[in-house]
C-alpha positions, 0 to 999 in steps of 0.5 A: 502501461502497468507500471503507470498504472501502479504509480497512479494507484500509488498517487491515490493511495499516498494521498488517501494515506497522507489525508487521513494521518494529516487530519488525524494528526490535527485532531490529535491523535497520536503520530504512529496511530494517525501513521497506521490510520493513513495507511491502512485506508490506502490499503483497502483502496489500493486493492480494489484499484491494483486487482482491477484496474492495474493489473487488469484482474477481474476473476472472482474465484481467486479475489478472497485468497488475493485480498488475504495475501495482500492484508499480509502483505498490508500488515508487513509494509504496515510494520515496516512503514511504521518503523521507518516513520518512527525511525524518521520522526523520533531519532532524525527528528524529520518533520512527520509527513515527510517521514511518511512520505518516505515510509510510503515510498519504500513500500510502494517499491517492494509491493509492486514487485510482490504483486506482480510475482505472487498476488497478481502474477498471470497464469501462464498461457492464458493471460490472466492474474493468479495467486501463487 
């Protein structure tokens, strides 16, 4: 069931993501600032789902070093997202929001593994989340 609920999250999250870089992109703004726009909007949305509804962790004692292990994390899959549509659009001339999409994809796959290793992991016995 968790992993249903990451890829629900992730739905969420790849359509805030995709919206905000689609309407940025046809205001103008420039692709990579639209691309980390996008992606940065998801991030804060995606926590709040993934910590509470995801992975059913609800202690608020631990939600300041969670949320600062998942910026990190953010800011790692923001580089790695934003090379992989840079990559996409610049040298495969791949049409920008299909560059994304896969951008988005990739570190959807990497994330869920990190959290439920480190961020989200359950202490051992009782049943609850825990940063390591």
């Amino acid at each position: 069931m968790r992993v249903l609920k990451f890829l629900i999250t992730g739905a969420i999250g790849i359509s805030v993501n995709l919206g905000t870089f689609h309407i940025l992109y046809v205001l103008g703004v420039p692709y990579l600032l639209g691309s980390i726009a996008g992606f940065l909007s998801a991030v804060f949305i995606g926590f709040i789902l993934q910590k509470y509804w995801a992975f059913r962790d609800h202690a608020p004692e631990r939600l300041r070093a969670q949320f600062v292990a998942y910026i990190l994390l953010a800011l790692g899959n923001l580089a790695l997202n934003t090379g992989i549509v840079y990559l996409l659009v610049d040298t495969f001339n791949t049409y920008y929001l299909l560059a994304q999409a896969i951008g988005a994809a990739v570190v959807a796959i990497d994330s869920f593994f990190i959290y439920r290793a480190l961020i989200f992991k359950p202490h051992q016995g009782s049943g609850e989340s825990a940063i390591i």
